[in-house]
C-alpha positions as CSV (number, residue, x, y, z in Angstrom):
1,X,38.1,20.4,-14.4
2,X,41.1,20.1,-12.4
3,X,43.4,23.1,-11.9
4,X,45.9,22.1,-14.3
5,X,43.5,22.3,-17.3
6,X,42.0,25.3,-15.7
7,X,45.7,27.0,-15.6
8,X,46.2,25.9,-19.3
9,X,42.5,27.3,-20.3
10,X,43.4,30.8,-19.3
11,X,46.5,30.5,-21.1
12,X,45.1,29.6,-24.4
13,X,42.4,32.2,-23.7
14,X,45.2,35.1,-23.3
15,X,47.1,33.5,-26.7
16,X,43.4,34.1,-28.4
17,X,43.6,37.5,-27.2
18,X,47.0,38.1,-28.2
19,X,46.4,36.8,-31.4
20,X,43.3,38.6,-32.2
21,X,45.5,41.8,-31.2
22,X,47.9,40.8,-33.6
23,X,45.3,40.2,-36.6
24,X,43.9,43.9,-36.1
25,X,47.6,45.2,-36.2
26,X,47.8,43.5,-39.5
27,X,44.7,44.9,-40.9
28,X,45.8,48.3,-39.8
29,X,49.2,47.9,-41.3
30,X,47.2,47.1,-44.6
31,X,45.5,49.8,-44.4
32,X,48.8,51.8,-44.0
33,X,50.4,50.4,-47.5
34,X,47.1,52.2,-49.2
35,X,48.2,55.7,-50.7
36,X,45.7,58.8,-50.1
37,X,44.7,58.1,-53.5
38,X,43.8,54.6,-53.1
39,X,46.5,53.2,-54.8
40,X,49.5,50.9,-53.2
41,X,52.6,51.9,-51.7
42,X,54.7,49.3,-53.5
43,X,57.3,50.0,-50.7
44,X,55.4,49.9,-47.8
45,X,53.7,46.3,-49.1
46,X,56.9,45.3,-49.6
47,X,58.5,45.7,-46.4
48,X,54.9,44.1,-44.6
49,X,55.3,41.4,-46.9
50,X,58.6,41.0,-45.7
51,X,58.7,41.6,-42.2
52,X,55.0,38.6,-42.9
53,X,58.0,36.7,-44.2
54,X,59.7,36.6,-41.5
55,X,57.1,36.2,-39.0
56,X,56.3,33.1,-40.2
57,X,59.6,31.6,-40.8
58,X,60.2,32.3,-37.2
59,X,57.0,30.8,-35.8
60,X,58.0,27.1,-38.3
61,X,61.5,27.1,-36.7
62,X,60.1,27.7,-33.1
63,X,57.8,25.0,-33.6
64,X,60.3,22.7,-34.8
65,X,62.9,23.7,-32.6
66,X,60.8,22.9,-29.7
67,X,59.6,19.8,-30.9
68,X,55.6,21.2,-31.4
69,X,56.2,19.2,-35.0
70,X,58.5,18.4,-37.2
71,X,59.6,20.0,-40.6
72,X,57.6,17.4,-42.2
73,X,54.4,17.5,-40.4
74,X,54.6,21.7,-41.0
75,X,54.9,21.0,-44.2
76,X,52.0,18.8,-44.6
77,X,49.6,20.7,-42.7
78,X,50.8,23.9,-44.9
79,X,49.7,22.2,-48.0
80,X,46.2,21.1,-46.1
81,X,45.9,24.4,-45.1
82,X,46.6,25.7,-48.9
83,X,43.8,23.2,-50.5
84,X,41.1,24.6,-47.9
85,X,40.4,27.1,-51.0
86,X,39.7,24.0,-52.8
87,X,43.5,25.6,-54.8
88,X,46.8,23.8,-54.1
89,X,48.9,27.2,-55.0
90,X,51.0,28.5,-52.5
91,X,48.4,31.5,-51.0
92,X,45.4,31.5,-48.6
93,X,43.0,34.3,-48.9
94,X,42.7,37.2,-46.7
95,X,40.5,37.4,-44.5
């Protein structure tokens, strides 16, 4: 393996990291829209779901804006992505 690919493995390693980090920060801010009572905090889903929202948006324009894909190949592979549920509706299940 030359150094180039070696450089390149570490640094997808470190983004699996990162991304695993991010994932448990996720399940913990789920956790945080619960009410003592088990119930949901309408507002505090709301504002995840949002601040999701905008995640994601900003992740589709970087990837576009630096040529990773285009708007059309996001798209497609979002809808792929949706039927892995064997449902073409719009949601993925949690995990």
């Amino acid at each position: 393996m030359g150094l180039i690919n070696w450089i390149f493995d570490i640094y997808q390693h470190s983004q699996i990291d990162k991304a695993k980090d991010e994932a448990a920060a996720a399940r913990a801010e789920i956790a945080r829209v619960r009410t003592s009572g088990g119930g949901v905090d309408s507002a505090r889903l709301e504002r995840a779901l949002e601040e999701l929202a905008l995640a994601t948006k900003t992740v589709q324009r970087l990837m576009v804006e630096k040529g990773v894909c285009s708007s059309d190949e996001f798209s497609r592979k979002l809808r792929e992505v949706d039927r892995e549920d064997g449902r073409e509706d719009g949601r993925a299940p949690i995990l």
